[in-house]
BAGU-551605 format. One record per residue (C-alpha): residue number from 1; residue in three letters; x, y, z. Coordinates in steps of 0.05 Angstrom, whole numbers. Example, Ala and Ser with C-alpha at 12.3 -4.5 7.8 and 13.67 -1.06 7.14 Angstrom:
2
@mise = 1, gumi = ALA, c1 = 246, c2 = -90, c3 = 156
@mise = 2, gumi = SER, c1 = 273, c2 = -21, c3 = 143
This chain:
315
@mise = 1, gumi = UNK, c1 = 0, c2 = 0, c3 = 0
@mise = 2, gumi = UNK, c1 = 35, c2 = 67, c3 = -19
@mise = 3, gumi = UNK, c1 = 42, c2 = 107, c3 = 46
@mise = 4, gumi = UNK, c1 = 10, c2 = 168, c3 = 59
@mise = 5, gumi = UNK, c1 = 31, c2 = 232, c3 = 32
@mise = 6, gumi = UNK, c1 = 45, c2 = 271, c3 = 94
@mise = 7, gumi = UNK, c1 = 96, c2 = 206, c3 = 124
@mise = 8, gumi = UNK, c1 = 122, c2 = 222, c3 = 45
@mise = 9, gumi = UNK, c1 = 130, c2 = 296, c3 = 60
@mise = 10, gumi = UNK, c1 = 150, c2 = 291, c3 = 137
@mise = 11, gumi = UNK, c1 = 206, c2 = 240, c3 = 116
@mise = 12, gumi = UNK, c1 = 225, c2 = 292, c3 = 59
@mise = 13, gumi = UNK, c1 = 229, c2 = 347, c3 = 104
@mise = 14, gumi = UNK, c1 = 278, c2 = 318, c3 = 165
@mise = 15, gumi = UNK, c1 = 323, c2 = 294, c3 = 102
@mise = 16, gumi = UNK, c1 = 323, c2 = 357, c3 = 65
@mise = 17, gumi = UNK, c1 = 340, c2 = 394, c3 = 138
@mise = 18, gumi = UNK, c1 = 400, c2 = 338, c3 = 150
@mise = 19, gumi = UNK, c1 = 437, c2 = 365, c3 = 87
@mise = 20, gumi = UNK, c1 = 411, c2 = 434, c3 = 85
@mise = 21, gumi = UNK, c1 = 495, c2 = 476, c3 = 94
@mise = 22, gumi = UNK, c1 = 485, c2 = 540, c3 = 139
@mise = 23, gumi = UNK, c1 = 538, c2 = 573, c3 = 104
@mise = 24, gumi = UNK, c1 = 517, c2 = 624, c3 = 59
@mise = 25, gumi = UNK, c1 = 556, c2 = 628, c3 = -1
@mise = 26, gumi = UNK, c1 = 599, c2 = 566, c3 = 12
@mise = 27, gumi = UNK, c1 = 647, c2 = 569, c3 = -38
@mise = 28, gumi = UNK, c1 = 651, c2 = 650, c3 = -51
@mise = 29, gumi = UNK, c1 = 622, c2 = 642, c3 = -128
@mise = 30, gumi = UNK, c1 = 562, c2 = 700, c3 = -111
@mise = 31, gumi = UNK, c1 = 609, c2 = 762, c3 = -104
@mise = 32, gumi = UNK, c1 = 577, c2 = 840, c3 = -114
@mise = 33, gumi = UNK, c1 = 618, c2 = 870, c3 = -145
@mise = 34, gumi = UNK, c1 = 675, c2 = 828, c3 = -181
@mise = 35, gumi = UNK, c1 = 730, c2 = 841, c3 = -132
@mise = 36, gumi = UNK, c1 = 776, c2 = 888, c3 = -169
@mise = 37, gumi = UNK, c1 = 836, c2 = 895, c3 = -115
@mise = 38, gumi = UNK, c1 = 864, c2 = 861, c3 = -54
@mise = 39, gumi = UNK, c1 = 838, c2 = 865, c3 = 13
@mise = 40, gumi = UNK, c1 = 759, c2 = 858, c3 = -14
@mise = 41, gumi = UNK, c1 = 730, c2 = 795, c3 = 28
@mise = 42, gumi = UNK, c1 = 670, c2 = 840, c3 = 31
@mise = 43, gumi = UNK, c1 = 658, c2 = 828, c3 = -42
@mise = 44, gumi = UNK, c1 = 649, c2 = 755, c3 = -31
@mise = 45, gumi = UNK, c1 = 564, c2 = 757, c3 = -10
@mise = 46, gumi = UNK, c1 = 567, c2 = 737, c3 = 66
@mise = 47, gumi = UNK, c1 = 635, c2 = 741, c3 = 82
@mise = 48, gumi = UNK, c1 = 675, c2 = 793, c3 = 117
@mise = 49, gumi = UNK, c1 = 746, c2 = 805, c3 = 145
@mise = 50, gumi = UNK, c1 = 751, c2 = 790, c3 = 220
@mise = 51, gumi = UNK, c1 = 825, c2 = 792, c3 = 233
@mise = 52, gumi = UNK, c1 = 876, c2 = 825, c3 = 198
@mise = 53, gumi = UNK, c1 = 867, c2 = 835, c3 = 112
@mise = 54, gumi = UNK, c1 = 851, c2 = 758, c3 = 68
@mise = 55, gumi = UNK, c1 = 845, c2 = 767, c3 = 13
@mise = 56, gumi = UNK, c1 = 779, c2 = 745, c3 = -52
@mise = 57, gumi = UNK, c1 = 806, c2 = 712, c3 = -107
@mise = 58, gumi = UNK, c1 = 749, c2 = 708, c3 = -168
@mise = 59, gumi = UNK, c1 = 760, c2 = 692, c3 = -245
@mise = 60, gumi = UNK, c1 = 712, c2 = 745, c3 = -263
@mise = 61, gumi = UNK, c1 = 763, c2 = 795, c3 = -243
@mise = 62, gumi = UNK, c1 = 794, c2 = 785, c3 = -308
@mise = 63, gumi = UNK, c1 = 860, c2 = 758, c3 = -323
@mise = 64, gumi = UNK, c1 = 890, c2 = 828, c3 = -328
@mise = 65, gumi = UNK, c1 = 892, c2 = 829, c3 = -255
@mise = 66, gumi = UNK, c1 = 938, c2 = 782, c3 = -230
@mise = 67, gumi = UNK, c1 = 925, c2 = 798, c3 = -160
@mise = 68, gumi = UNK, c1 = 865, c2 = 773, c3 = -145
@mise = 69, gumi = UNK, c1 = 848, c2 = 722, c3 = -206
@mise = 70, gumi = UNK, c1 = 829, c2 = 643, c3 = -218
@mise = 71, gumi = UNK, c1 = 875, c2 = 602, c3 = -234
@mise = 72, gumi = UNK, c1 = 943, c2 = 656, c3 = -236
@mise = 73, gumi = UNK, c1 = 942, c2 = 711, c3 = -185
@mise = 74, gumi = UNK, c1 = 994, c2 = 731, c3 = -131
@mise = 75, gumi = UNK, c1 = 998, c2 = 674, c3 = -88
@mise = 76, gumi = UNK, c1 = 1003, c2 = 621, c3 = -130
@mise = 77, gumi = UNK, c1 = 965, c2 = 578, c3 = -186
@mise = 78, gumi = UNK, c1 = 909, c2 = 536, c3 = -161
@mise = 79, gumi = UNK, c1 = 832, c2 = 524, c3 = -194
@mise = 80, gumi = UNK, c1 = 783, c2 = 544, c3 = -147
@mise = 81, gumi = UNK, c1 = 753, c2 = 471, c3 = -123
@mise = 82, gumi = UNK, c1 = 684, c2 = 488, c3 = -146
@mise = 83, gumi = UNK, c1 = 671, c2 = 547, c3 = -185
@mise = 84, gumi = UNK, c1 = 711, c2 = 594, c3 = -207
@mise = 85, gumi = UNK, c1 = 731, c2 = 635, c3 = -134
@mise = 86, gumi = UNK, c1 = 762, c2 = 625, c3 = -65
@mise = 87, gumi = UNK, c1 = 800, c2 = 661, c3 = -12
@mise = 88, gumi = UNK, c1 = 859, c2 = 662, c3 = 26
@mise = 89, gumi = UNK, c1 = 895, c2 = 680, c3 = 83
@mise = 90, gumi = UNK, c1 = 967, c2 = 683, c3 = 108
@mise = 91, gumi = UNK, c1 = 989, c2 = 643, c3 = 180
@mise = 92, gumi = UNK, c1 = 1056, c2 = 680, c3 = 194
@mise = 93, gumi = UNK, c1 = 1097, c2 = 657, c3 = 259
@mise = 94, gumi = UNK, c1 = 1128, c2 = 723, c3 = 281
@mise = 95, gumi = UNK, c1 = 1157, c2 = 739, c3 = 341
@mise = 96, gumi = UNK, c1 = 1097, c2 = 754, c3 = 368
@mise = 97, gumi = UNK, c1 = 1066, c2 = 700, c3 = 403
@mise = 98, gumi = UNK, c1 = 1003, c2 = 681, c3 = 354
@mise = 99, gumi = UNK, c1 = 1049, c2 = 710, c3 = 308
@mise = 100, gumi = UNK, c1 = 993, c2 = 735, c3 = 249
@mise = 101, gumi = UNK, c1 = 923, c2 = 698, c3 = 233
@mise = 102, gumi = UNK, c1 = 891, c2 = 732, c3 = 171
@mise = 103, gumi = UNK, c1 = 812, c2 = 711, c3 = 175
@mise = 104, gumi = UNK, c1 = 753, c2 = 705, c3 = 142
@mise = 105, gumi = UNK, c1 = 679, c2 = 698, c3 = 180
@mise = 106, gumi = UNK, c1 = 608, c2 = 690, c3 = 155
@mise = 107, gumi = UNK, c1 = 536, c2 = 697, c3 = 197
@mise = 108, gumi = UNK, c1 = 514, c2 = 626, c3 = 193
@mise = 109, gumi = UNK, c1 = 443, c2 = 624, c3 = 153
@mise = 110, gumi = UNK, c1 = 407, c2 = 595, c3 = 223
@mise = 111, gumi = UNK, c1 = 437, c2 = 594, c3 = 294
@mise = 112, gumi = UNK, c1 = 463, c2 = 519, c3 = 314
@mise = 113, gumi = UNK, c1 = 416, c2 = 482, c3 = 369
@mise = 114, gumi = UNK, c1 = 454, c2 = 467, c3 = 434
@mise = 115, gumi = UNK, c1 = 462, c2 = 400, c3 = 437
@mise = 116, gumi = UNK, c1 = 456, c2 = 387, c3 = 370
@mise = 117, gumi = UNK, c1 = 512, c2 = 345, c3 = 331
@mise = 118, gumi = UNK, c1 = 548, c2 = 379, c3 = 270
@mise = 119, gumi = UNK, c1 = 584, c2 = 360, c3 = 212
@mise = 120, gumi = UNK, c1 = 637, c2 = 416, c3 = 178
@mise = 121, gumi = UNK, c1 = 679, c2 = 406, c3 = 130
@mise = 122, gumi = UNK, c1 = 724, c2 = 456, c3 = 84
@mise = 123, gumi = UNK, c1 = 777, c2 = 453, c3 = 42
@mise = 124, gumi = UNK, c1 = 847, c2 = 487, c3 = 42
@mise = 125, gumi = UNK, c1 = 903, c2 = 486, c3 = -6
@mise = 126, gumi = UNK, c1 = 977, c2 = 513, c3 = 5
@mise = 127, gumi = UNK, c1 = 997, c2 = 567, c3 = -37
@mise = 128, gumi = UNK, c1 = 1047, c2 = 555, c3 = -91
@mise = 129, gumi = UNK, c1 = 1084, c2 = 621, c3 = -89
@mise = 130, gumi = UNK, c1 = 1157, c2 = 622, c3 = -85
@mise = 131, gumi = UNK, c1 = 1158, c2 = 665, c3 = -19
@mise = 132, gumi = UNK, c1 = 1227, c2 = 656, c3 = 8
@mise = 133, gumi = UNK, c1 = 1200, c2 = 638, c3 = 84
@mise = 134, gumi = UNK, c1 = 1152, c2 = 603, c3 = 56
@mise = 135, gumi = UNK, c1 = 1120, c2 = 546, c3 = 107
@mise = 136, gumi = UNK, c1 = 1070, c2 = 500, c3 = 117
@mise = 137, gumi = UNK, c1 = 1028, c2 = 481, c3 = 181
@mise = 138, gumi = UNK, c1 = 969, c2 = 440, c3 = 221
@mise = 139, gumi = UNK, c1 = 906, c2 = 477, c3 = 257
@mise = 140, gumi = UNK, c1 = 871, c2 = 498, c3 = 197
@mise = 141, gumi = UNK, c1 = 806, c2 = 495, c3 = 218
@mise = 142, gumi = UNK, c1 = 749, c2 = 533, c3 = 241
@mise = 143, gumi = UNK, c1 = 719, c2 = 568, c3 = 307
@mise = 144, gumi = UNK, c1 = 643, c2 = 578, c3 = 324
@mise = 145, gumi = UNK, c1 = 629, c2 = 640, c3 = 363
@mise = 146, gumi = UNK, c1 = 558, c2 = 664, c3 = 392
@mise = 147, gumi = UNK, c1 = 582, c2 = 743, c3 = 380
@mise = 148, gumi = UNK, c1 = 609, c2 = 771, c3 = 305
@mise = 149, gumi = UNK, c1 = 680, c2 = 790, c3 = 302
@mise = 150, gumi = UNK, c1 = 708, c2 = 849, c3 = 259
@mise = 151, gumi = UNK, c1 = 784, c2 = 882, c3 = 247
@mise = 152, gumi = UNK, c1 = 757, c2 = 929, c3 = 306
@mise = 153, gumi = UNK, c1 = 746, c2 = 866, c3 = 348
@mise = 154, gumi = UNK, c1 = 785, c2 = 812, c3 = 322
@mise = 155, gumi = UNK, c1 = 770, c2 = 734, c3 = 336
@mise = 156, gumi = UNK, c1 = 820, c2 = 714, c3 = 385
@mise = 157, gumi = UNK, c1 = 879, c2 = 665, c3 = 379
@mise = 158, gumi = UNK, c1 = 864, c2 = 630, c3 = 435
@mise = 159, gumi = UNK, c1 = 873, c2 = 550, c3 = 421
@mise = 160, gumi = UNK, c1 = 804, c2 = 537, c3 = 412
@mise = 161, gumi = UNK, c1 = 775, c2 = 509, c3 = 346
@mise = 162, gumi = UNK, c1 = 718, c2 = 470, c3 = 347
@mise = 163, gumi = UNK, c1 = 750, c2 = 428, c3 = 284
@mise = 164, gumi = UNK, c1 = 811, c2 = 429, c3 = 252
@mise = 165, gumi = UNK, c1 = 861, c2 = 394, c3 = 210
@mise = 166, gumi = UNK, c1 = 910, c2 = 366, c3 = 276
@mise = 167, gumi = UNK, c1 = 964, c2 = 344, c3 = 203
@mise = 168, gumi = UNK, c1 = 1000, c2 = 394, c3 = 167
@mise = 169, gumi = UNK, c1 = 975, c2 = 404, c3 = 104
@mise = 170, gumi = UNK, c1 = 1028, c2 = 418, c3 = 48
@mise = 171, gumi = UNK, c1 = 998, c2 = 402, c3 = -11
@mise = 172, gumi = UNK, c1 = 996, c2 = 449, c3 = -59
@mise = 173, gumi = UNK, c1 = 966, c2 = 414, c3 = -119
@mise = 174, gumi = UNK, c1 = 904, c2 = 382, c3 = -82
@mise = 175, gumi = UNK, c1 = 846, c2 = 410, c3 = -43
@mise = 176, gumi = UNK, c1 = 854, c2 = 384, c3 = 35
@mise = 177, gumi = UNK, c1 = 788, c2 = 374, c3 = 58
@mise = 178, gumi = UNK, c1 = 783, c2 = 377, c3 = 134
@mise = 179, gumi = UNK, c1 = 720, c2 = 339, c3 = 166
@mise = 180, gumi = UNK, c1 = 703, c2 = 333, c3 = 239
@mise = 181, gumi = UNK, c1 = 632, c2 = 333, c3 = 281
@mise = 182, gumi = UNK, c1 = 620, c2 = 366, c3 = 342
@mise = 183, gumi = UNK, c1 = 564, c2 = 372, c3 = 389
@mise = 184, gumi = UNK, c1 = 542, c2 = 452, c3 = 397
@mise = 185, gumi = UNK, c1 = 545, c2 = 481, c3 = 468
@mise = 186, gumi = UNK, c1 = 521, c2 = 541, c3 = 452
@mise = 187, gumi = UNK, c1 = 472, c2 = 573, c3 = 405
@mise = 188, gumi = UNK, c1 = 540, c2 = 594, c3 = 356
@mise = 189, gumi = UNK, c1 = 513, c2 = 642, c3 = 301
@mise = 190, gumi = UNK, c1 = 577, c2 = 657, c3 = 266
@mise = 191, gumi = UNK, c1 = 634, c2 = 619, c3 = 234
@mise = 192, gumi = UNK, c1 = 703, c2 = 636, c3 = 234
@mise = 193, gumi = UNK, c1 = 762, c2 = 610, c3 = 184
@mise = 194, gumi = UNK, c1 = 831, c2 = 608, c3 = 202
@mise = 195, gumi = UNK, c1 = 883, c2 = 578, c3 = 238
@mise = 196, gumi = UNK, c1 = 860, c2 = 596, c3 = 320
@mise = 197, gumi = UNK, c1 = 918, c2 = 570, c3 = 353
@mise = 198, gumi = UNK, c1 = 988, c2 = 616, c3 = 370
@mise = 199, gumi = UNK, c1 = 1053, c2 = 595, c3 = 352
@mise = 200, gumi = UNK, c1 = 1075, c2 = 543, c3 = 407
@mise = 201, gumi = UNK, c1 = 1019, c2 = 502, c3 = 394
@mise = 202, gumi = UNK, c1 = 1023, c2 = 500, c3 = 324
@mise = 203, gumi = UNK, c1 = 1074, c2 = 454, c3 = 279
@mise = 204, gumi = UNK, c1 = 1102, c2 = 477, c3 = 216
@mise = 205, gumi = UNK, c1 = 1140, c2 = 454, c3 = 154
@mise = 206, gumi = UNK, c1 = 1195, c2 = 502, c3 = 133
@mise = 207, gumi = UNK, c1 = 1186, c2 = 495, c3 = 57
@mise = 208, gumi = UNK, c1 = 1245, c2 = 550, c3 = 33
@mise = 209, gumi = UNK, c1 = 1284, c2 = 568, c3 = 95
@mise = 210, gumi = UNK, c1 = 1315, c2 = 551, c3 = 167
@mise = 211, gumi = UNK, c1 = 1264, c2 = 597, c3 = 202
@mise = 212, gumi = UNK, c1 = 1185, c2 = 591, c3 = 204
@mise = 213, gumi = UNK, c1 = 1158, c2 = 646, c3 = 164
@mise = 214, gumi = UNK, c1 = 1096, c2 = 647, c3 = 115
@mise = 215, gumi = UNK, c1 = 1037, c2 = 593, c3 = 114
@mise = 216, gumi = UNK, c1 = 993, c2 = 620, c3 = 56
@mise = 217, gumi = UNK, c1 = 925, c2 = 572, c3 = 52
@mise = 218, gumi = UNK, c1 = 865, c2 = 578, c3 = -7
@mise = 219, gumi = UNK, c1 = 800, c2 = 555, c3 = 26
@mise = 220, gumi = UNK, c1 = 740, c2 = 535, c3 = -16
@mise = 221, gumi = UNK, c1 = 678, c2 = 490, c3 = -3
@mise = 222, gumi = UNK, c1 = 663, c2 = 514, c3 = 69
@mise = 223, gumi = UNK, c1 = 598, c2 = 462, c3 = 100
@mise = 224, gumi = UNK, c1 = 564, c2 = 460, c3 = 160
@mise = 225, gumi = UNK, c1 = 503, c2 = 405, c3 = 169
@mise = 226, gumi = UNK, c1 = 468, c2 = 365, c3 = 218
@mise = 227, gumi = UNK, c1 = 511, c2 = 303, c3 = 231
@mise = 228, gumi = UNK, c1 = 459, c2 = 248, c3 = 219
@mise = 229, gumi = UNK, c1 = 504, c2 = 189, c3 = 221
@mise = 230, gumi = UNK, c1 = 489, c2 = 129, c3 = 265
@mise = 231, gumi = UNK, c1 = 524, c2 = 123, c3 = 331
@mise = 232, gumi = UNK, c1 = 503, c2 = 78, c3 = 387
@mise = 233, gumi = UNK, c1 = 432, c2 = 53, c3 = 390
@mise = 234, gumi = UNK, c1 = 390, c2 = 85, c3 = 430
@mise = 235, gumi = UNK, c1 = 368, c2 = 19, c3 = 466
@mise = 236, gumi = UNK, c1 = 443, c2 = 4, c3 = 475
@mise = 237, gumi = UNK, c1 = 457, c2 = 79, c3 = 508
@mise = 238, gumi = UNK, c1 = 467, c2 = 89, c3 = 590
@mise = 239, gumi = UNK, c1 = 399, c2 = 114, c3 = 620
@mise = 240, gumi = UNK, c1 = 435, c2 = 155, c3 = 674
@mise = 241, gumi = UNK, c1 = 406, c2 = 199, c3 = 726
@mise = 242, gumi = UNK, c1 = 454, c2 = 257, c3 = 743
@mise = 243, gumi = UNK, c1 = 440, c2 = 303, c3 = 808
@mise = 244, gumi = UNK, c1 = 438, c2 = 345, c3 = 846
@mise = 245, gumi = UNK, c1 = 422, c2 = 407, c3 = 795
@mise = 246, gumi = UNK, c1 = 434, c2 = 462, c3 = 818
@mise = 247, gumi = UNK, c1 = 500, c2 = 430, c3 = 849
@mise = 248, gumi = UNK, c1 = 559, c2 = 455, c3 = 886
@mise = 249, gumi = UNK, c1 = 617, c2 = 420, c3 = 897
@mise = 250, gumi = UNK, c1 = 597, c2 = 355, c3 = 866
@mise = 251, gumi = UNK, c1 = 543, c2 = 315, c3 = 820
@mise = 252, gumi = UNK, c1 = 534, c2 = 238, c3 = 829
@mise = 253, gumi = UNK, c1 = 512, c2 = 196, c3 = 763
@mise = 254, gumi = UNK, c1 = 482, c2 = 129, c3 = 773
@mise = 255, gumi = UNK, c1 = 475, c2 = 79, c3 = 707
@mise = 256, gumi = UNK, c1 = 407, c2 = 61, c3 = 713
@mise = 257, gumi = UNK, c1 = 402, c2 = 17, c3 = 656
@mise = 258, gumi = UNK, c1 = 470, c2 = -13, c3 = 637
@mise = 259, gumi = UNK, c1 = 521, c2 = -22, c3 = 699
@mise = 260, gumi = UNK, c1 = 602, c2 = -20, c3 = 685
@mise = 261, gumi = UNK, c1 = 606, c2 = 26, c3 = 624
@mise = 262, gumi = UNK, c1 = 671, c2 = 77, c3 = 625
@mise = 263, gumi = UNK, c1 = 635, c2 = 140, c3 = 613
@mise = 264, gumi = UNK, c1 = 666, c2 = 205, c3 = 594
@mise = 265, gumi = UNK, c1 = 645, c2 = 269, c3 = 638
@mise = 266, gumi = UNK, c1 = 659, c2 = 339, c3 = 607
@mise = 267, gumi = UNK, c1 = 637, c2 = 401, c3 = 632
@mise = 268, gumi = UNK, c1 = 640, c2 = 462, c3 = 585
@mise = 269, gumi = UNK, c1 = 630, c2 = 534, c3 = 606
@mise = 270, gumi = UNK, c1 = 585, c2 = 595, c3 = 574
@mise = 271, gumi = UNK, c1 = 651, c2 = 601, c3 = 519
@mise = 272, gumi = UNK, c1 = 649, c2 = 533, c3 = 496
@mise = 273, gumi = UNK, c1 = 719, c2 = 523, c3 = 540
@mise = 274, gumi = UNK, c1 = 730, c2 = 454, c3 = 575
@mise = 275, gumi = UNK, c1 = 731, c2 = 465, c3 = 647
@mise = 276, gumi = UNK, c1 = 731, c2 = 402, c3 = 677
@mise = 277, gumi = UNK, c1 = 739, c2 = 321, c3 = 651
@mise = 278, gumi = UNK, c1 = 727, c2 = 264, c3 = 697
@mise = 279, gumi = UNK, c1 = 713, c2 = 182, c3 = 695
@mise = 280, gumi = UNK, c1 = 652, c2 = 156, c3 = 711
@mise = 281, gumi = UNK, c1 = 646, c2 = 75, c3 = 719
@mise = 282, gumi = UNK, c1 = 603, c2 = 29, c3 = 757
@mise = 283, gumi = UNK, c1 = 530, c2 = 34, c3 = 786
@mise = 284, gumi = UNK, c1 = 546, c2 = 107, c3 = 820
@mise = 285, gumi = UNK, c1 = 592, c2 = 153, c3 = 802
@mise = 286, gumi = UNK, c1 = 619, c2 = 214, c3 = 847
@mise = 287, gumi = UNK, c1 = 644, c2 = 269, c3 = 805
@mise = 288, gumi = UNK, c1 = 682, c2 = 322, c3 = 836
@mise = 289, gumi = UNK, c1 = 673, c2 = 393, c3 = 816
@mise = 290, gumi = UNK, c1 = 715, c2 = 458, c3 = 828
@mise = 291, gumi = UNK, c1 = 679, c2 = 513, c3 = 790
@mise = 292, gumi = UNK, c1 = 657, c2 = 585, c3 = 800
@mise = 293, gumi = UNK, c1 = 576, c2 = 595, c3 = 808
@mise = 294, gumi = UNK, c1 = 547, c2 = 595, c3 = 746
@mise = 295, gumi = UNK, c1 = 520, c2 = 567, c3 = 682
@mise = 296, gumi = UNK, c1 = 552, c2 = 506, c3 = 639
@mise = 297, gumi = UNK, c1 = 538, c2 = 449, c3 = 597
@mise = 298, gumi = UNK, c1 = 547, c2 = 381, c3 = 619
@mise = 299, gumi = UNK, c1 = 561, c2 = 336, c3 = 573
@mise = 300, gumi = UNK, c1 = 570, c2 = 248, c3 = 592
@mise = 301, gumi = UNK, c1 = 614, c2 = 207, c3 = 528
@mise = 302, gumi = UNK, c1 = 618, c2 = 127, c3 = 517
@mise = 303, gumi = UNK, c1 = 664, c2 = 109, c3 = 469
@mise = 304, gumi = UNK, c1 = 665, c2 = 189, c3 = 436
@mise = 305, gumi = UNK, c1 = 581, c2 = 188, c3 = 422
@mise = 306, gumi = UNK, c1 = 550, c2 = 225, c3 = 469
@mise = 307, gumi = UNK, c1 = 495, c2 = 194, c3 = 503
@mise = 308, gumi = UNK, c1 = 473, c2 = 251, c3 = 561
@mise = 309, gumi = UNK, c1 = 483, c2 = 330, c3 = 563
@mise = 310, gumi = UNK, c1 = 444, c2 = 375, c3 = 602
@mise = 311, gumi = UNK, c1 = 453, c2 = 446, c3 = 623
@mise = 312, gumi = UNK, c1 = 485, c2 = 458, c3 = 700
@mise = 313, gumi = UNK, c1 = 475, c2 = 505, c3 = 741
@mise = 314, gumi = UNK, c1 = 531, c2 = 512, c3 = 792
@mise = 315, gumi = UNK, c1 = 502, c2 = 549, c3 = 860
């Protein structure tokens, strides 16, 4: 018997939301005007500089201005890896601590749902240019953030990045796509694309010389969907009871259902920043806490799905 047309339409809808990107203009193709200089992010529909000056590379600037144009321009020689457009941004390790982080940000088309699991993925390319301290590194990646960033108030370098490419990526022929989920803590409205973490936490390849100089990345294809893949059944998951909330100086979690399981406990504050990370195993669970009154998100892991998270209120 053919099923009914509103199961049809229902099923539709929750597949069309699971690949639905939140990115506007994901790979920079809708520009207004044709970029026409350096420095014009801007140009690129939804996209805006948010630390220091990327730059818009776009074919329809015309191959007369080798700046900013698809394939040839002054970075390098690279196809765009859809389209005809991309940008880029220079990673320089200075003597300054986070050295410099040129970035690009967009205003995600919907706000993400707290709890919520996502799937991002974009792809970055290393610059072909014959820069004499030219270098190559890991971190590319990207940071959520619940408030917009501009040049005025620049996205910090701060070692946080919700995903990111934990490899340096050196190839220069090849788009690197970088994949990773993550499970939103916060209602994050923007997207940030860079490399977020300062120069002692980040590795580098030193491509033409002794001394780390240059990282210059293309980045193309930028995604961000609900993760819909299958983790642990939800017959097979913990039923837990976690309390007291409000708490103070500790929370107890008792495995109602399944007794034994190693489960992971993370507790996040209003930033997105872990605070704390414990082991819970066995029946009932004592989990110590040394936090400042407040709000966070609690979050319980077995075997990296997460199975529990709930806001806490610490008193």
């Amino acid at each position: 018997m053919r099923p009914p047309l509103l199961i049809f339409l229902f099923v539709w809808a929750v597949s069309l939301k699971a690949q639905v990107n939140l990115v506007p203009n994901p790979s920079f193709e809708i520009c207004s005007p044709c970029p026409d200089n350096v420095d014009q992010v801007i140009r690129a529909t939804g996209w805006d500089r948010v630390r220091e000056t990327p730059e818009y590379f776009n074919a329809c600037a015309g191959p007369t201005n080798n700046f900013i144009y698809v394939p040839t321009n002054q970075n390098g020689y690279q196809y765009a890896a859809t389209g005809n457009a991309y940008c880029g941004f220079a990673v320089s390790f200075t003597a300054n601590p986070h050295g410099n982080r040129e970035t690009i940000g967009a205003q995600l088309l919907s706000d993400l749902v707290i709890g919520e699991k996502y799937l991002v993925s974009v792809k970055f390319c290393l610059a072909n240019d014959s820069n004499p301290t030219r270098t190559a590194c890991n971190n590319m990646g990207v940071k959520f953030s619940t408030v917009p960033y501009s040049l005025n108030n620049p996205v910090p370098i701060d070692n946080i990045s919700q995903v990111y490419a934990a490899s340096i990526i050196s190839d220069s022929v090849n788009w690197i796509e970088v994949t990773g989920s993550f499970i939103a803590d916060s209602s994050y409205r923007y997207i940030n694309v860079c490399n977020f973490f300062d120069n002692a936490h980040t590795d580098t390849i030193n491509l033409m010389s002794v001394l780390p100089g240059v990282a210059y990345y293309y980045v193309d294809d930028v995604s961000v969907t609900l993760d819909t893949t299958t983790g642990i059944p939800e017959t097979e998951k913990p039923k837990l009871k976690i309390f007291p909330n409000p708490a103070g100086s500790q929370i107890t979690i008792e495995q109602l259902s399944v007794t034994g399981n190693q489960l992971s406990v993370e507790v996040y504050d209003a930033l997105g920043r872990l605070v704390t990370q414990s082991v819970a195993q066995g029946q009932t669970s004592t989990i110590p806490l040394n936090l400042s009154k407040g709000v966070y998100l609690l979050r319980v892991k077995e075997k990296e799905e997460v199975v529990f998270w709930e806001k806490l209120i610490i008193e």
